[in-house]
mmCIF file as Biopython writes it, N, C-alpha, C and O atoms, coordinates in Angstrom:
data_model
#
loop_
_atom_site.group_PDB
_atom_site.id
_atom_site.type_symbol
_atom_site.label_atom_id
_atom_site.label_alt_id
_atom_site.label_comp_id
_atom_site.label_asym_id
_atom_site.label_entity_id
_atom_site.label_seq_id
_atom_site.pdbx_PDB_ins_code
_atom_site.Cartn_x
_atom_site.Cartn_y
_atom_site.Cartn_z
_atom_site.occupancy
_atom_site.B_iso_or_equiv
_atom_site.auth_seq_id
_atom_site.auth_asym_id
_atom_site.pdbx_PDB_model_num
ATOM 1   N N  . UNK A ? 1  ? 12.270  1.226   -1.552  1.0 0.0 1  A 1 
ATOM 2   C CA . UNK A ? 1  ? 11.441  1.159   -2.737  1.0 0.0 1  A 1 
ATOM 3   C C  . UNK A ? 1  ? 10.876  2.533   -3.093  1.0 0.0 1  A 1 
ATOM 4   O O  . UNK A ? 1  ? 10.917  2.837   -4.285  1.0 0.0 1  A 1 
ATOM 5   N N  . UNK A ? 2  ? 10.302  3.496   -2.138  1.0 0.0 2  A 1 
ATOM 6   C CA . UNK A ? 2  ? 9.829   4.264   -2.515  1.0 0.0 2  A 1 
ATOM 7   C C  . UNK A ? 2  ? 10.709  5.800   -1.924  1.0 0.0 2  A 1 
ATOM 8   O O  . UNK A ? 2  ? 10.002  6.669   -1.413  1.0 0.0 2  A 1 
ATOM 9   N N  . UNK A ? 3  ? 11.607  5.943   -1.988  1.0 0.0 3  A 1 
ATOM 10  C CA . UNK A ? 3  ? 12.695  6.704   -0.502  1.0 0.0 3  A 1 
ATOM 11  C C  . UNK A ? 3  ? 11.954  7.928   -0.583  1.0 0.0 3  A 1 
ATOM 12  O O  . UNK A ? 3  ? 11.958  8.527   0.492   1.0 0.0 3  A 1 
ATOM 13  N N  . UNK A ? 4  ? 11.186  8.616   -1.690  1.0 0.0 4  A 1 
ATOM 14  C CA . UNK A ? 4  ? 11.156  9.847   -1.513  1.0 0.0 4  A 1 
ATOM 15  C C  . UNK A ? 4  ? 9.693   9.653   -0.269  1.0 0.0 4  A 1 
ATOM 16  O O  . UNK A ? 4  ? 9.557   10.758  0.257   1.0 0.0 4  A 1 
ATOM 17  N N  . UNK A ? 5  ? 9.210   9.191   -0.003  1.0 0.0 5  A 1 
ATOM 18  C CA . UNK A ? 5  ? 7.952   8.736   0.893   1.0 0.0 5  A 1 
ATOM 19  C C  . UNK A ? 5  ? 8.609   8.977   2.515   1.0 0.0 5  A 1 
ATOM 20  O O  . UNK A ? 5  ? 9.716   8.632   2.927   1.0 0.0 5  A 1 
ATOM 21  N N  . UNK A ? 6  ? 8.054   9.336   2.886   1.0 0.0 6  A 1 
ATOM 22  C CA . UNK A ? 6  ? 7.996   9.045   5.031   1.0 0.0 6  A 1 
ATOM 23  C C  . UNK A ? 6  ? 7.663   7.761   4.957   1.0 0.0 6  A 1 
ATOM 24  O O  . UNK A ? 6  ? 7.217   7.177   3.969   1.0 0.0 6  A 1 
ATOM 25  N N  . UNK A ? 7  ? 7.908   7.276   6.131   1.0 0.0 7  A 1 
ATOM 26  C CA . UNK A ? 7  ? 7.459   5.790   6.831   1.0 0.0 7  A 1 
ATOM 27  C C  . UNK A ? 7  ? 6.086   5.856   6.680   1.0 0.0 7  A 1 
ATOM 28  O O  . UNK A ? 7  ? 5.654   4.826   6.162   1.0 0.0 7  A 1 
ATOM 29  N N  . UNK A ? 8  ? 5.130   6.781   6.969   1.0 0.0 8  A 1 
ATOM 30  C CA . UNK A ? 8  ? 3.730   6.760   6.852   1.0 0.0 8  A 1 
ATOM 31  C C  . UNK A ? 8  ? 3.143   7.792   6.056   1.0 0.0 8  A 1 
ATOM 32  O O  . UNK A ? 8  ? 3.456   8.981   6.116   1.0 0.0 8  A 1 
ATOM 33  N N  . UNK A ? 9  ? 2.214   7.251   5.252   1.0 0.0 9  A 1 
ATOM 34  C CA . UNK A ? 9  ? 2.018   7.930   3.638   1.0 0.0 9  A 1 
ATOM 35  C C  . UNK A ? 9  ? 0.226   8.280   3.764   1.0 0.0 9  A 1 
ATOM 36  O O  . UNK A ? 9  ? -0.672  7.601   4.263   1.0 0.0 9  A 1 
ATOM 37  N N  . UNK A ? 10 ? 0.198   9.519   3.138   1.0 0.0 10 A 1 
ATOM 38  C CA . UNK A ? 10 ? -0.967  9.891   2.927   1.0 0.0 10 A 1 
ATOM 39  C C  . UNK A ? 10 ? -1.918  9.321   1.738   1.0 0.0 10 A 1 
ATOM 40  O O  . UNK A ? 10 ? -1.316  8.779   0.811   1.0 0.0 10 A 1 
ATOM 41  N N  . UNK A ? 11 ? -3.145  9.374   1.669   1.0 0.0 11 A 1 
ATOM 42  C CA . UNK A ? 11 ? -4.126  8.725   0.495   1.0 0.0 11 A 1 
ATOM 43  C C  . UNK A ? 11 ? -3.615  9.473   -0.863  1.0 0.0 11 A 1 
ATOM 44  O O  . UNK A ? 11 ? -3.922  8.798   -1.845  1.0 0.0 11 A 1 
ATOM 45  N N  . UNK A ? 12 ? -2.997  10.542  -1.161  1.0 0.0 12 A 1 
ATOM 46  C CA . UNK A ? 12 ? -2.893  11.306  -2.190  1.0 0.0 12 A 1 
ATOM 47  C C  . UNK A ? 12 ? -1.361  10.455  -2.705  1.0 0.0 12 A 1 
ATOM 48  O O  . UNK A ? 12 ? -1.299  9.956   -3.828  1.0 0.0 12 A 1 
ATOM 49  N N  . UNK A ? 13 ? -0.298  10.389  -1.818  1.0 0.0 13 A 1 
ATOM 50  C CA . UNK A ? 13 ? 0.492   9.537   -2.262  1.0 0.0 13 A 1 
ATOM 51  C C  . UNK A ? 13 ? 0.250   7.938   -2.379  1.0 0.0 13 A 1 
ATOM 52  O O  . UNK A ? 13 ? 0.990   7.303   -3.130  1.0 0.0 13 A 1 
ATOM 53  N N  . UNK A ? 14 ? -0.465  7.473   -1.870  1.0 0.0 14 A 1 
ATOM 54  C CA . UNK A ? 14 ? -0.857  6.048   -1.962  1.0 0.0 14 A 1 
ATOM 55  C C  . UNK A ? 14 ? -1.358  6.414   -3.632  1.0 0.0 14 A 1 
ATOM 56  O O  . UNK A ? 14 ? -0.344  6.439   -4.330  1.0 0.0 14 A 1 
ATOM 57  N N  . UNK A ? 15 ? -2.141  6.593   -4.141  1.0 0.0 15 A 1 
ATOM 58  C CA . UNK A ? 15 ? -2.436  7.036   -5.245  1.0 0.0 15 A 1 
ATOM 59  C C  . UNK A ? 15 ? -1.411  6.958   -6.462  1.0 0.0 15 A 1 
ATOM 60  O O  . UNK A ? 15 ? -1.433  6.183   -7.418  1.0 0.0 15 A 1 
ATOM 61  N N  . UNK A ? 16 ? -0.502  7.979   -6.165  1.0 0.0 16 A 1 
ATOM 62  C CA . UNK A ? 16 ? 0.535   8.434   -6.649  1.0 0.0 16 A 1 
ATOM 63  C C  . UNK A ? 16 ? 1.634   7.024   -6.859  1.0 0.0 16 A 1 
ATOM 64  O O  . UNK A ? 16 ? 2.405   6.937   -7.815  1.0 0.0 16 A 1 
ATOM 65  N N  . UNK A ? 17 ? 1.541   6.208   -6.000  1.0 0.0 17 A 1 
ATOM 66  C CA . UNK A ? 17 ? 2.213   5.213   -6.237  1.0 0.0 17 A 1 
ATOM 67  C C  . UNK A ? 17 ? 1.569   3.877   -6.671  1.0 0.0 17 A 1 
ATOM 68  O O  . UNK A ? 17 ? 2.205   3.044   -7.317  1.0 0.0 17 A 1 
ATOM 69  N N  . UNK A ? 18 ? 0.597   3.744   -6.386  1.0 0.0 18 A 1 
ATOM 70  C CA . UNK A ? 18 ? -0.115  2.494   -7.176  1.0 0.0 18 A 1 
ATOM 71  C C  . UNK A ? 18 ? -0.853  3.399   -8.324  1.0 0.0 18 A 1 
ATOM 72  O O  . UNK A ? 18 ? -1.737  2.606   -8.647  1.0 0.0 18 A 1 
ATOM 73  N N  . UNK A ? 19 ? -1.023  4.372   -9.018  1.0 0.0 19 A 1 
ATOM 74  C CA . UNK A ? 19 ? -1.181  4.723   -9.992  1.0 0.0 19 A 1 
ATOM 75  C C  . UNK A ? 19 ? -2.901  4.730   -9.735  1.0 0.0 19 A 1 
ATOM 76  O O  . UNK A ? 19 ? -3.624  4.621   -10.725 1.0 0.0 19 A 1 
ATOM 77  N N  . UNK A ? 20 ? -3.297  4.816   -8.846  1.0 0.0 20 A 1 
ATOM 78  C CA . UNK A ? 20 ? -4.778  4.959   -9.255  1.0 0.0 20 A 1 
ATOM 79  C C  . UNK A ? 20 ? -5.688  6.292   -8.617  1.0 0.0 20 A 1 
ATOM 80  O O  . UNK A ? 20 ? -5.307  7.431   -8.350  1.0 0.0 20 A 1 
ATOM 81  N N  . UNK A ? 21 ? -7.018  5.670   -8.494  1.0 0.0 21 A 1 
ATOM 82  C CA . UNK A ? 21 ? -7.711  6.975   -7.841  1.0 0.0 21 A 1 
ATOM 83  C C  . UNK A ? 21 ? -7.842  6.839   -6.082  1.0 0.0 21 A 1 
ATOM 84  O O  . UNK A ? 21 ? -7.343  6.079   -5.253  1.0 0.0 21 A 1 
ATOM 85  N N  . UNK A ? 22 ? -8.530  7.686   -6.036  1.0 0.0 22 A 1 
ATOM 86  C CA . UNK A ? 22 ? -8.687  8.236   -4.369  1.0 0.0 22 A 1 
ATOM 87  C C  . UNK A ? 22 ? -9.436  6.831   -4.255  1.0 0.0 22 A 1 
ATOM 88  O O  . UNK A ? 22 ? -8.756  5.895   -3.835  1.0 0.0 22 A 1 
ATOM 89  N N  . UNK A ? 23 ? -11.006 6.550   -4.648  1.0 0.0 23 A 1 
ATOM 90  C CA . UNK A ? 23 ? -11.627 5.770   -4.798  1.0 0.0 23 A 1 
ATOM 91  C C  . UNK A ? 23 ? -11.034 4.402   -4.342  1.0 0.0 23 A 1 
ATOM 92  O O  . UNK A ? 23 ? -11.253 3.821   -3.278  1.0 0.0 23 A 1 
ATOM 93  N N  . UNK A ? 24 ? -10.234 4.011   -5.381  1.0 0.0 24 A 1 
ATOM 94  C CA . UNK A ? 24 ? -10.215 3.121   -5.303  1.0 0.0 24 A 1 
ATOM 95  C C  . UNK A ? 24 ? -8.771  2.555   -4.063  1.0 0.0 24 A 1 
ATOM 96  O O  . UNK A ? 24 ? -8.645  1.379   -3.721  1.0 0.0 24 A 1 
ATOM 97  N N  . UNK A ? 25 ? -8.033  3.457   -3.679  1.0 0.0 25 A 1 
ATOM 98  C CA . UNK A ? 25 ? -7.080  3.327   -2.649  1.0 0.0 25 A 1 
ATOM 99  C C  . UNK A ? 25 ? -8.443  3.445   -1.181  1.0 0.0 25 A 1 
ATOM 100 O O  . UNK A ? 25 ? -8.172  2.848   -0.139  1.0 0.0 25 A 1 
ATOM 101 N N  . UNK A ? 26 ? -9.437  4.022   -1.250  1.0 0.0 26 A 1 
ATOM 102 C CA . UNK A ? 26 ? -10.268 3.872   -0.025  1.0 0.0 26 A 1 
ATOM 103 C C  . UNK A ? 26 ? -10.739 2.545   0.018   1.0 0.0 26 A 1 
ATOM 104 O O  . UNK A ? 26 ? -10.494 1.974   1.081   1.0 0.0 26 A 1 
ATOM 105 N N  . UNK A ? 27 ? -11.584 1.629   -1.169  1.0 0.0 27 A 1 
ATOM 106 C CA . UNK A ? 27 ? -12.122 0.876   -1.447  1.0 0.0 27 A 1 
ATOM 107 C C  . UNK A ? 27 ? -10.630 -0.400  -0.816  1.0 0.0 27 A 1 
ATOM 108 O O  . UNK A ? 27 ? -10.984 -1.440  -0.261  1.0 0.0 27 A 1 
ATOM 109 N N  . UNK A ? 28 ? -9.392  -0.163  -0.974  1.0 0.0 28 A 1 
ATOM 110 C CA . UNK A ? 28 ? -8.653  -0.965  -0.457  1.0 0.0 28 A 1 
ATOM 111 C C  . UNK A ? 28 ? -8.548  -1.164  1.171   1.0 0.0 28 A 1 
ATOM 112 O O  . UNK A ? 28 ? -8.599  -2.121  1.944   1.0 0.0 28 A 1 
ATOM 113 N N  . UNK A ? 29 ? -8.393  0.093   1.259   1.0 0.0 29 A 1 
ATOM 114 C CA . UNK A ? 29 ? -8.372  0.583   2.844   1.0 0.0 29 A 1 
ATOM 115 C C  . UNK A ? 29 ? -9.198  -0.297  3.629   1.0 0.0 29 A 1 
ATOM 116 O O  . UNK A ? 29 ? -8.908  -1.048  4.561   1.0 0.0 29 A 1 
ATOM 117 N N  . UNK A ? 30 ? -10.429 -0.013  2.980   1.0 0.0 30 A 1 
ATOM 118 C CA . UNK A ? 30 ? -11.599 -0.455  4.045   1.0 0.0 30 A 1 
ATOM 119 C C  . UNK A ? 30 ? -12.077 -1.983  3.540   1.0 0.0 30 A 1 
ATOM 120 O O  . UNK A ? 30 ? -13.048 -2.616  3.952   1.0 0.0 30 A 1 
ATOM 121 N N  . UNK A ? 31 ? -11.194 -2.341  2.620   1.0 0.0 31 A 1 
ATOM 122 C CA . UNK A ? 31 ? -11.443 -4.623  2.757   1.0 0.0 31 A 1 
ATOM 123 C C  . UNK A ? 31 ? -10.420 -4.984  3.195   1.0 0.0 31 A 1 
ATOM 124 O O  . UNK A ? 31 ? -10.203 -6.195  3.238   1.0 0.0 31 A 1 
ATOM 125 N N  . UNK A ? 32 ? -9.383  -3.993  3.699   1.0 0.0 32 A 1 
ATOM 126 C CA . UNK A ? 32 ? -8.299  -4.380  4.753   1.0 0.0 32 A 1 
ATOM 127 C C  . UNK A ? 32 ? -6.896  -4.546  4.015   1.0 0.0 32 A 1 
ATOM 128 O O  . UNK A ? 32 ? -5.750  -4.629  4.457   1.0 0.0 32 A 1 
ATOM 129 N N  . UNK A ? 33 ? -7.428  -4.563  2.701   1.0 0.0 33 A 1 
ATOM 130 C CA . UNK A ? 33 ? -6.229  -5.310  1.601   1.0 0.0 33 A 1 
ATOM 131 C C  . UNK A ? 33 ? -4.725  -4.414  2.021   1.0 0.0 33 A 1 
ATOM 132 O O  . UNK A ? 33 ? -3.663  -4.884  1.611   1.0 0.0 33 A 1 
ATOM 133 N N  . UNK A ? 34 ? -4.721  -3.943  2.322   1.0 0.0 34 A 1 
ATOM 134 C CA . UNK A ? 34 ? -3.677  -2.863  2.385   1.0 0.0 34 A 1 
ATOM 135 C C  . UNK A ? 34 ? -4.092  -2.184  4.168   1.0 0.0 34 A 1 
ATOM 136 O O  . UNK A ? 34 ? -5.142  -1.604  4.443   1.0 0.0 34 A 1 
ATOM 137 N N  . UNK A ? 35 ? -2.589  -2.561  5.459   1.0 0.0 35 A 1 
ATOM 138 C CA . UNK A ? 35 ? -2.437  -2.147  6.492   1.0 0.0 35 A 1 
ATOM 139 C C  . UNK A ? 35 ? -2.983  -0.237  6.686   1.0 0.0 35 A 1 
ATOM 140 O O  . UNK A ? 35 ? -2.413  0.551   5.932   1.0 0.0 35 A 1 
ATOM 141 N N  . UNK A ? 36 ? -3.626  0.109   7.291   1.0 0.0 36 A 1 
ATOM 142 C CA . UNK A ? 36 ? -4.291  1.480   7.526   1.0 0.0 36 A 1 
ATOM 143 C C  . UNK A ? 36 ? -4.631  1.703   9.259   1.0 0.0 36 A 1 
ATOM 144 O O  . UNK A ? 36 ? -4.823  0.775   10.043  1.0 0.0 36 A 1 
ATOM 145 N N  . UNK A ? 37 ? -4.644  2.957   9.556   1.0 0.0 37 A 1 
ATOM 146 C CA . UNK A ? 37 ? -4.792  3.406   10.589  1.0 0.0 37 A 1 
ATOM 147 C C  . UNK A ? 37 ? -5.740  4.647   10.448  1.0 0.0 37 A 1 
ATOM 148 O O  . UNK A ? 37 ? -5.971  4.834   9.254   1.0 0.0 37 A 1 
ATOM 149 N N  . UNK A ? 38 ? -6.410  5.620   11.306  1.0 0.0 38 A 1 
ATOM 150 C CA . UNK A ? 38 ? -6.995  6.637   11.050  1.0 0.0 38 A 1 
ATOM 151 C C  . UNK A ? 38 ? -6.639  7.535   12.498  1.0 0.0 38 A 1 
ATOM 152 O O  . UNK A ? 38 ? -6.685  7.200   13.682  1.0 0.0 38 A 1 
ATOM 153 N N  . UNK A ? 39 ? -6.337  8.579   11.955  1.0 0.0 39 A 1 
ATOM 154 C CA . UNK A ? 39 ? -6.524  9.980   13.434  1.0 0.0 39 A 1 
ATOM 155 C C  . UNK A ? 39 ? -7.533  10.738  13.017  1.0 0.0 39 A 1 
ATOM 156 O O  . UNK A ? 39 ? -7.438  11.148  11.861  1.0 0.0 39 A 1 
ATOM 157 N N  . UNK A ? 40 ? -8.412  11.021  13.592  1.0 0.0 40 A 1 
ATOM 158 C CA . UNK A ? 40 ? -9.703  11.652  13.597  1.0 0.0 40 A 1 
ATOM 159 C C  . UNK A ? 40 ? -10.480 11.167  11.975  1.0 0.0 40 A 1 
ATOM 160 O O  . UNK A ? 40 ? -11.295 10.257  11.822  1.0 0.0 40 A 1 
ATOM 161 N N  . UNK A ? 41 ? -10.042 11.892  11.133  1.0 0.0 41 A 1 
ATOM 162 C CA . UNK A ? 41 ? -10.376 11.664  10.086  1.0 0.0 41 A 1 
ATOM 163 C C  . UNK A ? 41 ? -9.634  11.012  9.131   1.0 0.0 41 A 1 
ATOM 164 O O  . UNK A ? 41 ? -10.077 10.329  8.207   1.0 0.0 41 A 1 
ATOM 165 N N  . UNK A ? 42 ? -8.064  11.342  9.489   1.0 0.0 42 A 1 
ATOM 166 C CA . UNK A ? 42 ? -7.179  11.005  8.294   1.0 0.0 42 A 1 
ATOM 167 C C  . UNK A ? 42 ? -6.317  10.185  8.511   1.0 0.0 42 A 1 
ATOM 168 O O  . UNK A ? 42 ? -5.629  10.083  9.526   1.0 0.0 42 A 1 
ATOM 169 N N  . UNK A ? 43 ? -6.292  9.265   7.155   1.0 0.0 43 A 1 
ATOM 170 C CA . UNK A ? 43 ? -6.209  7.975   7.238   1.0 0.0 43 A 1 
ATOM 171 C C  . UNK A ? 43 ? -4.410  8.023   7.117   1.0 0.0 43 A 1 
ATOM 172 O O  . UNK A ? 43 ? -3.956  9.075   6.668   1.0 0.0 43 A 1 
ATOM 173 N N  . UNK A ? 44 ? -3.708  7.254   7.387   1.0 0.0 44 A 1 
ATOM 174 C CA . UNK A ? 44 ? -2.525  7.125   7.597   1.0 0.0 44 A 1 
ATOM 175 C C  . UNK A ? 44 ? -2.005  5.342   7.898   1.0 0.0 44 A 1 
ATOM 176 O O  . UNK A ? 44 ? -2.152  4.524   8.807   1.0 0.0 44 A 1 
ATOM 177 N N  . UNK A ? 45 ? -1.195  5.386   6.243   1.0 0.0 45 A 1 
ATOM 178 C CA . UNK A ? 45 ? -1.024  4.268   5.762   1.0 0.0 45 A 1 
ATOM 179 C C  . UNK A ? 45 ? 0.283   3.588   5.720   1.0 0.0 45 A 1 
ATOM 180 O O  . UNK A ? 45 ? 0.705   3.605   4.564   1.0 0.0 45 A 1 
ATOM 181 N N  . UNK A ? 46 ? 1.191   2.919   6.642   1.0 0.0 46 A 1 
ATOM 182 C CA . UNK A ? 46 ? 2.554   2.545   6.513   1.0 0.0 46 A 1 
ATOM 183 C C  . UNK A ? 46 ? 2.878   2.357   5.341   1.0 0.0 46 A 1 
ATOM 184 O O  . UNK A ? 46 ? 2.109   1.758   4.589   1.0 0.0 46 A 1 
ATOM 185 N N  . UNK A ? 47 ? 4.343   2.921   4.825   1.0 0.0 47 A 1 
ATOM 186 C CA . UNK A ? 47 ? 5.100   2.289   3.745   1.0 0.0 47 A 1 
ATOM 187 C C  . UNK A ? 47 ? 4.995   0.975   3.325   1.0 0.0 47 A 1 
ATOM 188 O O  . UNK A ? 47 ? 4.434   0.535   2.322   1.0 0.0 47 A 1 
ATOM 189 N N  . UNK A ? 48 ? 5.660   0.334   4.296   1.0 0.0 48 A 1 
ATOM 190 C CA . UNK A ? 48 ? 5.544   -1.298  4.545   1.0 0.0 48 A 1 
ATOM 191 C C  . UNK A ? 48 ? 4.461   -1.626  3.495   1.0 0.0 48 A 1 
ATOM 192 O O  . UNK A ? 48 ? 4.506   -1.875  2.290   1.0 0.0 48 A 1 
ATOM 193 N N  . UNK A ? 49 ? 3.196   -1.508  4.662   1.0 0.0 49 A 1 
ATOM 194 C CA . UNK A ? 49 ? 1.849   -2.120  3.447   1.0 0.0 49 A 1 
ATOM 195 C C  . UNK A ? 49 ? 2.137   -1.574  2.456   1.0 0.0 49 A 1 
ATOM 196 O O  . UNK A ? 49 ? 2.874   -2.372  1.878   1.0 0.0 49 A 1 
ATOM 197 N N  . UNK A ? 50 ? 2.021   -0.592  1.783   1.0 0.0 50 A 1 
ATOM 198 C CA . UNK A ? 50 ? 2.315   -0.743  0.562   1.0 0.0 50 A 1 
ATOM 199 C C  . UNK A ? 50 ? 3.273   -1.446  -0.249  1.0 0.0 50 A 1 
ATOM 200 O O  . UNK A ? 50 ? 3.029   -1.807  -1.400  1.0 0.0 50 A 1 
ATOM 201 N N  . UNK A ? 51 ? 4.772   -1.714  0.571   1.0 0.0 51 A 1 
ATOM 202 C CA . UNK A ? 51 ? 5.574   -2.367  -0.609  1.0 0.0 51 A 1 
ATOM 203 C C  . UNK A ? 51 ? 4.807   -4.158  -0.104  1.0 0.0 51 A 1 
ATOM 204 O O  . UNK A ? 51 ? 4.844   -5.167  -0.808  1.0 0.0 51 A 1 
ATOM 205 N N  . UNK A ? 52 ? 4.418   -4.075  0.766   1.0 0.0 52 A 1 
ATOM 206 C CA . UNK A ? 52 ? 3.806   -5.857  0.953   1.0 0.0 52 A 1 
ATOM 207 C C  . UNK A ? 52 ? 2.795   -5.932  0.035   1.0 0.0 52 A 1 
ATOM 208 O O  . UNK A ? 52 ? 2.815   -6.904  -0.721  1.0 0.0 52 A 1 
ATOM 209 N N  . UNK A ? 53 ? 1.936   -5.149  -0.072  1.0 0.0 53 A 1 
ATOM 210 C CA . UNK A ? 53 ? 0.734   -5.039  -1.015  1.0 0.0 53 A 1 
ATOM 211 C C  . UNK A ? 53 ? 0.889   -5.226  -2.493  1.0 0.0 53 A 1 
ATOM 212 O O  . UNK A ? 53 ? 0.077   -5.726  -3.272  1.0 0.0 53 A 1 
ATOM 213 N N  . UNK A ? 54 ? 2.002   -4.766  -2.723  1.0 0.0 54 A 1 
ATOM 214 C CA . UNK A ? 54 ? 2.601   -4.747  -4.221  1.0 0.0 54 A 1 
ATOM 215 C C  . UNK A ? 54 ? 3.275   -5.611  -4.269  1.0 0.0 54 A 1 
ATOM 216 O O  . UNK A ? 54 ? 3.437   -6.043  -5.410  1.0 0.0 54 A 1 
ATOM 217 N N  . UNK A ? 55 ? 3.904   -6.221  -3.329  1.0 0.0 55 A 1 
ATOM 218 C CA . UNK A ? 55 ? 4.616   -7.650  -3.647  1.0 0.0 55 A 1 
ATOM 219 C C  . UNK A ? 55 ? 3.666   -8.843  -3.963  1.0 0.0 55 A 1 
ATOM 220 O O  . UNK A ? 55 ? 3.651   -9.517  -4.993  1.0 0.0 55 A 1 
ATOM 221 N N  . UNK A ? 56 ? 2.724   -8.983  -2.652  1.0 0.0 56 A 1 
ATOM 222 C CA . UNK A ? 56 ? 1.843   -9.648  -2.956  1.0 0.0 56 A 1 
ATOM 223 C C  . UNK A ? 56 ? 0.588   -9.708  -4.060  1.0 0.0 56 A 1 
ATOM 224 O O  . UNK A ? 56 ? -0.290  -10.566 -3.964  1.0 0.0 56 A 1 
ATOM 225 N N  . UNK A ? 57 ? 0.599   -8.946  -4.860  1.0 0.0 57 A 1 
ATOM 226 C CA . UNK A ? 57 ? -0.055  -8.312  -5.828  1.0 0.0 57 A 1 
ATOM 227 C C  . UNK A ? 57 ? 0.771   -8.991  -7.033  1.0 0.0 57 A 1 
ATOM 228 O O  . UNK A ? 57 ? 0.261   -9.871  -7.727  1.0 0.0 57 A 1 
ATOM 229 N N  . UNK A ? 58 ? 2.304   -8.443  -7.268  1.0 0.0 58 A 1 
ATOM 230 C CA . UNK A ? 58 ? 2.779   -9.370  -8.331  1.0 0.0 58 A 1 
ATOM 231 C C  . UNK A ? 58 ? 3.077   -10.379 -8.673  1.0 0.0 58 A 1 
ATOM 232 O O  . UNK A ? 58 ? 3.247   -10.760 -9.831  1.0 0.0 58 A 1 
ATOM 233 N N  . UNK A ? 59 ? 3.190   -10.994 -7.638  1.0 0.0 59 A 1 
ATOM 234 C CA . UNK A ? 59 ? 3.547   -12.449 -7.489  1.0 0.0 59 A 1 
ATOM 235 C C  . UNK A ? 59 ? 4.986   -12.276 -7.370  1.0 0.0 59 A 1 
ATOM 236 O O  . UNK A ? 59 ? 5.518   -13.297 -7.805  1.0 0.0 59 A 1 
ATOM 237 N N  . UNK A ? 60 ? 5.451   -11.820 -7.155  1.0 0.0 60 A 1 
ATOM 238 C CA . UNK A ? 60 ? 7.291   -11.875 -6.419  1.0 0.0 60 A 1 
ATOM 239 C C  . UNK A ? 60 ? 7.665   -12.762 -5.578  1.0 0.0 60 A 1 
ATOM 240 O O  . UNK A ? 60 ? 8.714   -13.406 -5.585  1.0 0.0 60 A 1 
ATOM 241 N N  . UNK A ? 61 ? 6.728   -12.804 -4.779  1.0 0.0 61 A 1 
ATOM 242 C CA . UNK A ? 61 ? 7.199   -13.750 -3.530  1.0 0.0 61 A 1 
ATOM 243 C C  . UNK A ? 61 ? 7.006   -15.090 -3.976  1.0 0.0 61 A 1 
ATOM 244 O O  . UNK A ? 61 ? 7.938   -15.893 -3.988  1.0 0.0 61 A 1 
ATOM 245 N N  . UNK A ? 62 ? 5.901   -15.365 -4.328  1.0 0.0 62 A 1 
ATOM 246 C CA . UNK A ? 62 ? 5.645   -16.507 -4.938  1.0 0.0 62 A 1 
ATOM 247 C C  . UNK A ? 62 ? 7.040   -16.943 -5.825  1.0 0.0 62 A 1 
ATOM 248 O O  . UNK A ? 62 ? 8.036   -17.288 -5.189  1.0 0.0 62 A 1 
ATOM 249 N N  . UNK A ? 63 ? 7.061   -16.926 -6.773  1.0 0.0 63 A 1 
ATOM 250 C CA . UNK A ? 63 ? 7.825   -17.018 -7.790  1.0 0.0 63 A 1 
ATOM 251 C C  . UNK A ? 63 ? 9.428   -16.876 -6.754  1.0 0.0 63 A 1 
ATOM 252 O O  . UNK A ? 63 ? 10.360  -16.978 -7.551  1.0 0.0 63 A 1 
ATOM 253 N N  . UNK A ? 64 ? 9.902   -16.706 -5.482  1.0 0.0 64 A 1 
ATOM 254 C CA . UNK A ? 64 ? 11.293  -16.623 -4.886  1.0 0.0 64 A 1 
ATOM 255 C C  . UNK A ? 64 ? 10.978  -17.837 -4.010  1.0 0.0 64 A 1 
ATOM 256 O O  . UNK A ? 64 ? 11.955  -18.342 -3.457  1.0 0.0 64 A 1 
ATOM 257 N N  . UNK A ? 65 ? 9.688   -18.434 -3.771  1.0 0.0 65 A 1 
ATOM 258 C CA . UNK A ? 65 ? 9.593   -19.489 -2.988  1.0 0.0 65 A 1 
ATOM 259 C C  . UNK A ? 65 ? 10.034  -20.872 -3.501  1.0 0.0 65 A 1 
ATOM 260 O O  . UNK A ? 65 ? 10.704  -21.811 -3.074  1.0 0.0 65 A 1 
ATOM 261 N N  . UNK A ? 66 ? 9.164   -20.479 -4.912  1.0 0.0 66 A 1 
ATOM 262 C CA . UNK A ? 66 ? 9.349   -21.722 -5.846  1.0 0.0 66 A 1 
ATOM 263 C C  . UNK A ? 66 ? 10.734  -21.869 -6.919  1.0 0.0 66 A 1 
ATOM 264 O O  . UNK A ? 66 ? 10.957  -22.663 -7.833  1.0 0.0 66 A 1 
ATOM 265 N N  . UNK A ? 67 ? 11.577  -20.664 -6.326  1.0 0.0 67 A 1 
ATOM 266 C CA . UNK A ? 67 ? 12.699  -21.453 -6.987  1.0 0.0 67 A 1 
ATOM 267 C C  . UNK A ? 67 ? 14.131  -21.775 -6.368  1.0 0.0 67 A 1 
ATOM 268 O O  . UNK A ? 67 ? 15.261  -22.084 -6.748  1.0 0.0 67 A 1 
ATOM 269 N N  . UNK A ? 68 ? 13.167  -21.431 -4.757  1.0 0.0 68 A 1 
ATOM 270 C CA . UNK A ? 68 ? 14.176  -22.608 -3.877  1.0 0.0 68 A 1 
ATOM 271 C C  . UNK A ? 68 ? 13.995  -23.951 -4.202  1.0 0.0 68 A 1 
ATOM 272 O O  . UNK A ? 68 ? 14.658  -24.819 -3.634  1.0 0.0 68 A 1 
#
């Protein structure tokens, strides 16, 4: 989904791909909505969560359940 990305993505690209601010990718971070880790200070966010986050966000999955 995202190839130009590493397996584990910084807050500036999290951004960059859900289109928003710093703010509000922290504000995700920390209600859990989205998988996160931290080394000392910096936060370090699997790919994964993000494409799960965005799936579950559009309703994709939903909508492949219900038309089994």
């Amino acid at each position: 989904m995202f190839e130009k990305y590493g397996e584990i993505m910084t807050i500036d690209e999290v951004c960059e791909v859900l289109l928003v601010g710093r703010g509000r990718v922290y504000q995700l971070l920390r209600n859990k909505e989205i998988p996160s880790f931290r080394i000392g200070e910096v936060w370090k966010i699997p790919k994964k969560g993000i494409e799960e986050y965005i799936i579950s966000q559009s309703g994709i999955g939903k909508k492949q359940k219900n038309d089994k």
